[in-house]
C-alpha angles and dihedrals in degrees: 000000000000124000118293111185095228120206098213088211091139078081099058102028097155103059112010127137098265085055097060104056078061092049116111092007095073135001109252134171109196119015121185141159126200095218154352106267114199121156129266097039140116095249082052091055094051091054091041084053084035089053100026121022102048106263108132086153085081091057086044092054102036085058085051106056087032091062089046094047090045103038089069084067100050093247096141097038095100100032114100102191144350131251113190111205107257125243117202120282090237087048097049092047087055091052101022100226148035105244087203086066094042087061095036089057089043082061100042094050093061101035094031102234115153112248112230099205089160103053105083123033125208095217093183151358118222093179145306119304086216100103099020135105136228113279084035094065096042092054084044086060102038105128097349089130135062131173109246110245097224093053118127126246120285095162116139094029151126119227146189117223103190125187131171102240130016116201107144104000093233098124084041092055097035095051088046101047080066101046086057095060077084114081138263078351114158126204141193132169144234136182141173091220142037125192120214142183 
């Protein structure tokens, strides 16, 4: 396989770099991501085919050898389920499928979590992330999500919310600051991928 700059968070999941852009927005408990991501590599190029070219098998088999790499840590001992965070429907029929539940389901084959697909709805898509700040990004996720009336109960419970590629954190809080309209919810987070500057 070529060379994928990993970040080893799955050491320090507690306080890492990819954490503290979180702190003080949502509560969170782990936070990790597999690997750096920066543009025009070859890892790139694995999440752009992963995203854009039909290959969900990437995502599939990403969750797979995560969940291996970070089982040995201890990272999934206290979750009790996964919530990949939700494209739009129109968005998932055009692509058929949401590359964030494919590797939800490639983790929870190997470390046997339940994946919630139903808790958390994408109600709508303004545009891509990809070329926006900031600010930008947080505004362009802004009550995107709602939780779907007719979810069961996760109360009381831990969960892995789990995304391809971290860069600001904005989908990831904003997805959050939803999922903890459900009580006594926990959350941590886990990404393929982590953006950084």
């Amino acid at each position: 396989m070529f060379h994928i700059n990993r970040t080893k968070y799955e050491h320090t999941a507690y306080d890492n770099r990819m954490a503290r852009l979180l702190w003080g927005l949502i509560d969170i408990e782990k936070c990790a991501a597999w690997a750096f991501y920066q543009p025009d590599t070859e890892f790139a190029n694995m999440i752009h085919s992963m995203k854009y070219k039909n290959r969900p098998d990437i995502a599939y088999s990403l969750g797979d050898i995560i969940s291996r790499d970070f089982s040995e840590y201890g990272f999934f001992d206290d979750i009790d389920g996964i919530i990949p965070v939700p494209i739009t429907s129109k968005r998932k029929r055009e692509r058929g499928y949401n590359q964030s539940e494919e590797f939800a389901i490639g983790l929870s084959d190997r470390i046997g979590l339940k994946v919630y697909k139903d808790i958390i709805i994408r109600k709508s898509f303004k545009e891509s992330q990809t070329h926006l700040n900031i600010m930008e990004r947080r505004d362009n996720v802004k009550n995107v999500f709602s939780l779907n009336k007719n979810h069961v109960d996760i109360s009381n419970k831990h969960i892995l919310l789990v995304d391809d590629v971290m860069t600001t954190g904005s989908t990831i809080v904003a997805c959050a600051t939803e999922l903890l309209k459900i009580p006594k919810l926990k959350i941590s987070i886990l990404t393929i991928g982590f953006t950084y500057n």
